[in-house]
PDB file with SEQRES, HELIX, SHEET and CRYST1 records, atoms N, CA, C and O in Angstrom:
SEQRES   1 A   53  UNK UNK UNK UNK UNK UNK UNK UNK UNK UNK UNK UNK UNK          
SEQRES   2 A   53  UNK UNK UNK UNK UNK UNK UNK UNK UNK UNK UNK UNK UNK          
SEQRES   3 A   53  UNK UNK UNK UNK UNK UNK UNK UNK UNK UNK UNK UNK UNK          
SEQRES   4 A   53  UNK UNK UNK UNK UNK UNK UNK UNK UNK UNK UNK UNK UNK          
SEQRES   5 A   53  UNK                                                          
HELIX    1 AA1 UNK A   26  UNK A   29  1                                   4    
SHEET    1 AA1 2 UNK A  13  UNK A  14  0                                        
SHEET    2 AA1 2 UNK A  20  UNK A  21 -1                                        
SHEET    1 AA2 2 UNK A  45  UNK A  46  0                                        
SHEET    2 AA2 2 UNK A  51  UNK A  52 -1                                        
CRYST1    1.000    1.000    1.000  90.00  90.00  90.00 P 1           1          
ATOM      1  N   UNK A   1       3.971  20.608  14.365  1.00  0.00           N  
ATOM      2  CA  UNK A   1       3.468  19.370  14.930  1.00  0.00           C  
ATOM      3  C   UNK A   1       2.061  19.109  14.398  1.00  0.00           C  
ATOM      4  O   UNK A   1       1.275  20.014  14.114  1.00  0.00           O  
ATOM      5  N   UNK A   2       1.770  17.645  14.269  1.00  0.00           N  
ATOM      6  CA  UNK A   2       0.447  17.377  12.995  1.00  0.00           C  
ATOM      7  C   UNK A   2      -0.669  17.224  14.881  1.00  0.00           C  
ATOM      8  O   UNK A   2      -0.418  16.729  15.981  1.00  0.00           O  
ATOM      9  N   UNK A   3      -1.558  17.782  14.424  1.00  0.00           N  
ATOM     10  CA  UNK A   3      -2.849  17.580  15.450  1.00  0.00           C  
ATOM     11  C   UNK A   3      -3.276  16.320  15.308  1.00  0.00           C  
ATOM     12  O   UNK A   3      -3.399  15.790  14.204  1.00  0.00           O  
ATOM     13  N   UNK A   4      -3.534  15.744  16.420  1.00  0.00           N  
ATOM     14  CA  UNK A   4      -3.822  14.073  16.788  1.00  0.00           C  
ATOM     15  C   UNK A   4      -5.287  14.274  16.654  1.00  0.00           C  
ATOM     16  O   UNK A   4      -5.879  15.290  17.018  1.00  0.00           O  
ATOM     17  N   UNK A   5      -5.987  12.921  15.941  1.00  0.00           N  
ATOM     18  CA  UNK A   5      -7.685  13.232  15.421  1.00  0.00           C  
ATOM     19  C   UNK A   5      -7.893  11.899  16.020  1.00  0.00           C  
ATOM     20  O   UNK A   5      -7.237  11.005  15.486  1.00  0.00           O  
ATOM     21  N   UNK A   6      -8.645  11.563  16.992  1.00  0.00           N  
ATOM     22  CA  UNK A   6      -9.156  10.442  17.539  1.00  0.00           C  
ATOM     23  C   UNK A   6      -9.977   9.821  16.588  1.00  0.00           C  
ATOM     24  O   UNK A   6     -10.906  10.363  15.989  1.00  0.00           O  
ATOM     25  N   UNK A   7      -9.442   8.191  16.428  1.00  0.00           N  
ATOM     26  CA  UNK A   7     -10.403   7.197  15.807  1.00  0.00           C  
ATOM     27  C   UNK A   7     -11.709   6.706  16.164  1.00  0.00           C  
ATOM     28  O   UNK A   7     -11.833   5.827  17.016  1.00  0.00           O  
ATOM     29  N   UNK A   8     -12.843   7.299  15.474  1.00  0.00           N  
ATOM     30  CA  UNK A   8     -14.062   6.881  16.108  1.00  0.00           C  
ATOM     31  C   UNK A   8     -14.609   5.984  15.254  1.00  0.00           C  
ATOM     32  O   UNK A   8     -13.927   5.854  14.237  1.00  0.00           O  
ATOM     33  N   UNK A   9     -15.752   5.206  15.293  1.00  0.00           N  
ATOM     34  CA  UNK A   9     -16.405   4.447  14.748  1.00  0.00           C  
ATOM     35  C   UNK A   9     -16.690   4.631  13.148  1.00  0.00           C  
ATOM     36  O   UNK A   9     -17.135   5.737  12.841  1.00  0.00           O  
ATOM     37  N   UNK A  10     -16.542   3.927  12.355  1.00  0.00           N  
ATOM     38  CA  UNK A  10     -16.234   4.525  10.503  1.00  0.00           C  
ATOM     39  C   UNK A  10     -15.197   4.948  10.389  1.00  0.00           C  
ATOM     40  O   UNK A  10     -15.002   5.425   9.271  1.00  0.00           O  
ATOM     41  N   UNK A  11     -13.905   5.036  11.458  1.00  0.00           N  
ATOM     42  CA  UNK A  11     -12.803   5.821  10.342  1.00  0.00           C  
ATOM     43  C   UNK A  11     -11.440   5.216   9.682  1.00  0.00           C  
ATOM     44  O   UNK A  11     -10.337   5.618   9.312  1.00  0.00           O  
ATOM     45  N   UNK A  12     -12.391   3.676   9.778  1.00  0.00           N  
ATOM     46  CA  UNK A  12     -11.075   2.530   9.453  1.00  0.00           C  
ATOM     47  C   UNK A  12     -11.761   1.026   9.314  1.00  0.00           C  
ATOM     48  O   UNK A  12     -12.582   0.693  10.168  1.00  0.00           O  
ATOM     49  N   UNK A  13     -11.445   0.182   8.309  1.00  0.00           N  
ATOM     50  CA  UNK A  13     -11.719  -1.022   8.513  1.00  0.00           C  
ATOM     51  C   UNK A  13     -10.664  -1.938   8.247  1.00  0.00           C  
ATOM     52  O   UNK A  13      -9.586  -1.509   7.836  1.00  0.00           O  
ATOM     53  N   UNK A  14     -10.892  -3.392   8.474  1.00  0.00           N  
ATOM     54  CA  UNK A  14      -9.540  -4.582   8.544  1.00  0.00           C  
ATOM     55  C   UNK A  14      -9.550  -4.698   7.370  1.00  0.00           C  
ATOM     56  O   UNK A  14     -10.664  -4.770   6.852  1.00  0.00           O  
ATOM     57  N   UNK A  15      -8.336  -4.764   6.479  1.00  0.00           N  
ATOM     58  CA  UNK A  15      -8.626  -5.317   4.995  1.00  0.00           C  
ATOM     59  C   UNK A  15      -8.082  -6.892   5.244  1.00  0.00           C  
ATOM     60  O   UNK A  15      -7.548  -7.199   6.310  1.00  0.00           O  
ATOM     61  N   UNK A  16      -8.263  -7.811   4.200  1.00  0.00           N  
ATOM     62  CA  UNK A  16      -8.227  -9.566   4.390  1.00  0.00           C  
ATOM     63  C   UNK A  16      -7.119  -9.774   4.568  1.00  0.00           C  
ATOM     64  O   UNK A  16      -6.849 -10.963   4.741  1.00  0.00           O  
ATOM     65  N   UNK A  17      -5.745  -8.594   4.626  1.00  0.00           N  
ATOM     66  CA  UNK A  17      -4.279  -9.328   4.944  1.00  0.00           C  
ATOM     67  C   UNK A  17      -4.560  -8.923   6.490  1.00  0.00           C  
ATOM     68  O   UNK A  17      -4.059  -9.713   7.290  1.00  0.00           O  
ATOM     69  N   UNK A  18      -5.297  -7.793   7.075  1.00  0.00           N  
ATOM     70  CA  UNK A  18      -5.618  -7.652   8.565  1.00  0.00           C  
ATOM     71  C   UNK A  18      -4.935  -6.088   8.779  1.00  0.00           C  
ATOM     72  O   UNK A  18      -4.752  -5.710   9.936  1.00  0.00           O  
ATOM     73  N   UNK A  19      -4.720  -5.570   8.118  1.00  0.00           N  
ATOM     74  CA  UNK A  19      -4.144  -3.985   7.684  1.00  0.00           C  
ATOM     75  C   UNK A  19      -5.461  -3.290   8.081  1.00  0.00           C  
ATOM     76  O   UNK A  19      -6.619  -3.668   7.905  1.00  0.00           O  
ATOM     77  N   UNK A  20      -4.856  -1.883   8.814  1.00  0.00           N  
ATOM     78  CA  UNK A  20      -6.173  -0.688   8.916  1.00  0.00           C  
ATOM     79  C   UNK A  20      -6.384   0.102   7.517  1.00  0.00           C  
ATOM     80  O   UNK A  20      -5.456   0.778   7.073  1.00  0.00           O  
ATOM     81  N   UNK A  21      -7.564   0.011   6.859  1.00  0.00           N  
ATOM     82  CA  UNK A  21      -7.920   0.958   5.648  1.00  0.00           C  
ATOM     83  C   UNK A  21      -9.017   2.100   6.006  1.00  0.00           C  
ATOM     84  O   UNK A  21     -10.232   1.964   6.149  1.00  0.00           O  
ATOM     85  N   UNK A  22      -8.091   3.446   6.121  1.00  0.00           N  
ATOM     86  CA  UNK A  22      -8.716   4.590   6.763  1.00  0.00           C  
ATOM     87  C   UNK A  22      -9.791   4.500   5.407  1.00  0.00           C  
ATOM     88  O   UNK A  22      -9.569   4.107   4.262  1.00  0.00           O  
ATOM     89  N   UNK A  23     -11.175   5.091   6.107  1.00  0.00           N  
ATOM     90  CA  UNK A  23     -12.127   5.641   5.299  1.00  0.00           C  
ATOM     91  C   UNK A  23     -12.007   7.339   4.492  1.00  0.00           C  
ATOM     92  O   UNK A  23     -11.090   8.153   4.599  1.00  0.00           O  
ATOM     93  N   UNK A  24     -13.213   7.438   3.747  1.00  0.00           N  
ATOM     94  CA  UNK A  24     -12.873   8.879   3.403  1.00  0.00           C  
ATOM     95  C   UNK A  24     -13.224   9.798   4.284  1.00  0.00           C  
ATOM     96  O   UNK A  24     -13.022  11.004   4.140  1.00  0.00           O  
ATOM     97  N   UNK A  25     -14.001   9.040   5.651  1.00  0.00           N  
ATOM     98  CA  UNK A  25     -14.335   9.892   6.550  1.00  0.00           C  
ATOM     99  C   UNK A  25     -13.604  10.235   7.427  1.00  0.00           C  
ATOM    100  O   UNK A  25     -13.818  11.296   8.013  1.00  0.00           O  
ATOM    101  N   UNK A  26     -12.593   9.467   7.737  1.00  0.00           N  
ATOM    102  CA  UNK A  26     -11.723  10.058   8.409  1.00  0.00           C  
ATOM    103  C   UNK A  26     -10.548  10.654   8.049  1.00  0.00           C  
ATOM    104  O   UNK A  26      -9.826  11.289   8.818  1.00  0.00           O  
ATOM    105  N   UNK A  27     -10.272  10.384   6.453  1.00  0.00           N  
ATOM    106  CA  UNK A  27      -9.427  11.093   5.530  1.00  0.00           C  
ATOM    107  C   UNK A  27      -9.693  12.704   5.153  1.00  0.00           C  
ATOM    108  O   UNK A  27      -8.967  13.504   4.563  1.00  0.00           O  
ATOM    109  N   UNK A  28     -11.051  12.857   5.743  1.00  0.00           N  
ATOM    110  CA  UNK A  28     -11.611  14.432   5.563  1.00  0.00           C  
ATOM    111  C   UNK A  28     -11.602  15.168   6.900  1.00  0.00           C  
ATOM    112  O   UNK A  28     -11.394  16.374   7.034  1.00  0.00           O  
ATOM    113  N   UNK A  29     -11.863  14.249   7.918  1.00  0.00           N  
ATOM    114  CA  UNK A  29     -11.378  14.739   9.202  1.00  0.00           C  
ATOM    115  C   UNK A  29     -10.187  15.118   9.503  1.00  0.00           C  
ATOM    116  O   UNK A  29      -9.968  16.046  10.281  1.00  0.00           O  
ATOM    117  N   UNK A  30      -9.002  14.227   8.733  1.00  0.00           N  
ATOM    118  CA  UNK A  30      -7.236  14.872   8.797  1.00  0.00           C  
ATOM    119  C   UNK A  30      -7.136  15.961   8.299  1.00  0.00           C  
ATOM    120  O   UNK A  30      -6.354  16.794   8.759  1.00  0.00           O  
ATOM    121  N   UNK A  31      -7.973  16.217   7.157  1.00  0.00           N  
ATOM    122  CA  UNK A  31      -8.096  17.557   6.351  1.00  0.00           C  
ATOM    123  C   UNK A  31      -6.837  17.632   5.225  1.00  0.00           C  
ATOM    124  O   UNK A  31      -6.822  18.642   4.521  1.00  0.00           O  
ATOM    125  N   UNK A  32      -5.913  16.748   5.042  1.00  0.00           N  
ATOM    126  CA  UNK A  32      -5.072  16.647   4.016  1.00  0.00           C  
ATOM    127  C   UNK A  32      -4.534  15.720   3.284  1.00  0.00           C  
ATOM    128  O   UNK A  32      -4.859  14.576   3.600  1.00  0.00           O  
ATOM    129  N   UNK A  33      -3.700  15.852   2.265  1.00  0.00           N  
ATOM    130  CA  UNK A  33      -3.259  14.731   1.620  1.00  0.00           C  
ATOM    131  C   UNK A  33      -2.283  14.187   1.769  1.00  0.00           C  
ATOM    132  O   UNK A  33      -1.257  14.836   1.971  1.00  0.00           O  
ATOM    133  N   UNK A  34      -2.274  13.028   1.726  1.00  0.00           N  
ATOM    134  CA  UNK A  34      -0.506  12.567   2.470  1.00  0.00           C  
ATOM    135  C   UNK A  34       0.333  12.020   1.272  1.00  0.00           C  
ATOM    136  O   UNK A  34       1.418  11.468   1.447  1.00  0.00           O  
ATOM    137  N   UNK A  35      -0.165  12.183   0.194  1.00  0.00           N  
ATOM    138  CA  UNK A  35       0.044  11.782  -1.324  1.00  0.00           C  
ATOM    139  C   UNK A  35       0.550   9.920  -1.220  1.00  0.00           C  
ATOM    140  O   UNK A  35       1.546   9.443  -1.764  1.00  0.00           O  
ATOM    141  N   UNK A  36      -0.151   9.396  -0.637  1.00  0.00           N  
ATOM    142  CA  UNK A  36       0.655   7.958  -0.114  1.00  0.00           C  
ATOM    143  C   UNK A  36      -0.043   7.074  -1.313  1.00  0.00           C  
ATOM    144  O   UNK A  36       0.610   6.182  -1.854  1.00  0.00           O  
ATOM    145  N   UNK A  37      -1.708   7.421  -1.796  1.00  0.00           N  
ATOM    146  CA  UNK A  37      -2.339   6.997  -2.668  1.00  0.00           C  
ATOM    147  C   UNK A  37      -3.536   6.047  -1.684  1.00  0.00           C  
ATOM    148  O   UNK A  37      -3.632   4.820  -1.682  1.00  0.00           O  
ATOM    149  N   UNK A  38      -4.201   6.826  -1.048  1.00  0.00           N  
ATOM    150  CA  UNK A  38      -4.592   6.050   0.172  1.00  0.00           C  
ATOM    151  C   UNK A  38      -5.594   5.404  -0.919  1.00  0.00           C  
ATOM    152  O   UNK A  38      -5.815   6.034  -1.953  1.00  0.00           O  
ATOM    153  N   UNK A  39      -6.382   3.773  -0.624  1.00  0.00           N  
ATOM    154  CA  UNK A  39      -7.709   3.281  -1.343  1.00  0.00           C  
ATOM    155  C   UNK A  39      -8.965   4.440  -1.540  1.00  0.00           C  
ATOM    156  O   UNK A  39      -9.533   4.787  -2.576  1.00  0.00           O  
ATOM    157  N   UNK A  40      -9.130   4.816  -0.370  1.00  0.00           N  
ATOM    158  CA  UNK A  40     -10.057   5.757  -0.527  1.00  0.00           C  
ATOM    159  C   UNK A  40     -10.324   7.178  -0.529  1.00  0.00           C  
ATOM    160  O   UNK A  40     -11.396   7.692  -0.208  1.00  0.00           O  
ATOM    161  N   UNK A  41      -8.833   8.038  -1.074  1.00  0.00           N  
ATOM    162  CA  UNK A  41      -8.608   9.141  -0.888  1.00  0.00           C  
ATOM    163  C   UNK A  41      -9.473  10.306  -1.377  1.00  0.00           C  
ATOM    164  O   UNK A  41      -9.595  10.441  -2.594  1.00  0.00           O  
ATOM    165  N   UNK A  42      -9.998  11.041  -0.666  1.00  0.00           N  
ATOM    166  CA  UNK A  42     -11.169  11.936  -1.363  1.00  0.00           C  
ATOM    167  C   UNK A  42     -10.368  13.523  -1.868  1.00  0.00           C  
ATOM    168  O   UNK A  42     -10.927  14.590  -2.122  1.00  0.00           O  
ATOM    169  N   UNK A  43      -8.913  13.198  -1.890  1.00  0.00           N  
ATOM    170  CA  UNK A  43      -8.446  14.465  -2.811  1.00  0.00           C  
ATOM    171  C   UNK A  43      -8.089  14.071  -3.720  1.00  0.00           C  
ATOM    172  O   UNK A  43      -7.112  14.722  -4.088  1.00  0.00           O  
ATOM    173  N   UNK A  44      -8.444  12.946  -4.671  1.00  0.00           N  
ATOM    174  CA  UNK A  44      -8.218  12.653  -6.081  1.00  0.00           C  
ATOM    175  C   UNK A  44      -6.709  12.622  -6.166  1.00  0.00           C  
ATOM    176  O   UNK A  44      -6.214  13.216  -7.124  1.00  0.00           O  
ATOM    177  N   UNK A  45      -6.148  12.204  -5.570  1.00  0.00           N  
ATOM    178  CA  UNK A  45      -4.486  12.121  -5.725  1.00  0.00           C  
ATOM    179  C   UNK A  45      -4.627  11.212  -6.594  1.00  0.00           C  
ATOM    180  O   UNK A  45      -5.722  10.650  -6.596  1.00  0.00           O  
ATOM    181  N   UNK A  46      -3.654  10.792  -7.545  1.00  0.00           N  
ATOM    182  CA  UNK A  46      -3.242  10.112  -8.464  1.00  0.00           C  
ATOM    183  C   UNK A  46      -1.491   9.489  -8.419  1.00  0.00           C  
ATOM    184  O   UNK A  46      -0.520  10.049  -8.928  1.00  0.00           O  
ATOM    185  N   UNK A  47      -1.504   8.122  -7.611  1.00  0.00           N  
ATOM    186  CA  UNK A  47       0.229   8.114  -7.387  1.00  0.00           C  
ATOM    187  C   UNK A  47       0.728   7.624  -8.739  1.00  0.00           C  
ATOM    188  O   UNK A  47       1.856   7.139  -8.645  1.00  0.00           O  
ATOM    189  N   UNK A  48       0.169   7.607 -10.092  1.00  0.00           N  
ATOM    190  CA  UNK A  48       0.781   7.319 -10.989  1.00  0.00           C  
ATOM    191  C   UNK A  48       1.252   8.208 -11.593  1.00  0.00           C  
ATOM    192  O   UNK A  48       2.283   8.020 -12.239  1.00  0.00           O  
ATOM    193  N   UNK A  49       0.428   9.839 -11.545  1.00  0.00           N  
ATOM    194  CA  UNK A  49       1.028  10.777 -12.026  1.00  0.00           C  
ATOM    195  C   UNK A  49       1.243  11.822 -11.386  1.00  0.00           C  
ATOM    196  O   UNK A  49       1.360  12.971 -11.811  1.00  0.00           O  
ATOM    197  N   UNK A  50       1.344  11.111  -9.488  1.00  0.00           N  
ATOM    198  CA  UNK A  50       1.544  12.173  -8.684  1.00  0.00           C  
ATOM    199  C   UNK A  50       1.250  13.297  -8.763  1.00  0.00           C  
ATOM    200  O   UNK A  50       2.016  14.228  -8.512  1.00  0.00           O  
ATOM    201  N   UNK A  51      -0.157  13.423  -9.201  1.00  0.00           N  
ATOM    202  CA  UNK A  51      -0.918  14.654  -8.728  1.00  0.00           C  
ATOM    203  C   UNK A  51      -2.316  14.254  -8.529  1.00  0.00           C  
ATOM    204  O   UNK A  51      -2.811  13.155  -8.778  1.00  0.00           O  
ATOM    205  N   UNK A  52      -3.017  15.540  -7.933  1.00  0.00           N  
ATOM    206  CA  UNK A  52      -4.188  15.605  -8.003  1.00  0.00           C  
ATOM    207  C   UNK A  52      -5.120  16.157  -8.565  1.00  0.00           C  
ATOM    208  O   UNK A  52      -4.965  17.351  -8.823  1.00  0.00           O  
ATOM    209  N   UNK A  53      -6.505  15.446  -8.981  1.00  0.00           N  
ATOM    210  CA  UNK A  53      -7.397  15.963  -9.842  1.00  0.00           C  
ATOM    211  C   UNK A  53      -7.765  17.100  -9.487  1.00  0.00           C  
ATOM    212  O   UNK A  53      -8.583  17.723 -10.163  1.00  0.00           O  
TER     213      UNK A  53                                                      
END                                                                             
């Protein structure tokens, strides 16, 4: 079971279609990669060559 990380202030903003775009701060707080190709992913995933740097 994945541990639930409460959303605090910085760990998401609205993008212009109105979508949540997690930050890298709260992408470091999950502590992993979800290989989805998040905008701001701070494990260098790459979904074009499905890996990471």
């Amino acid at each position: 079971m994945k541990k639930i990380i409460p959303i605090e202030e910085g760990d998401f903003y609205l993008s212009e279609e109105g979508y949540k775009v997690f930050t890298k701060q709260y992408l470091l707080k999950r502590g992993y990669c979800c290989e989805s190709g998040c905008r701001h992913c701070p494990y260098g995933y790459n979904p074009k060559t499905a890996r990471r740097k």
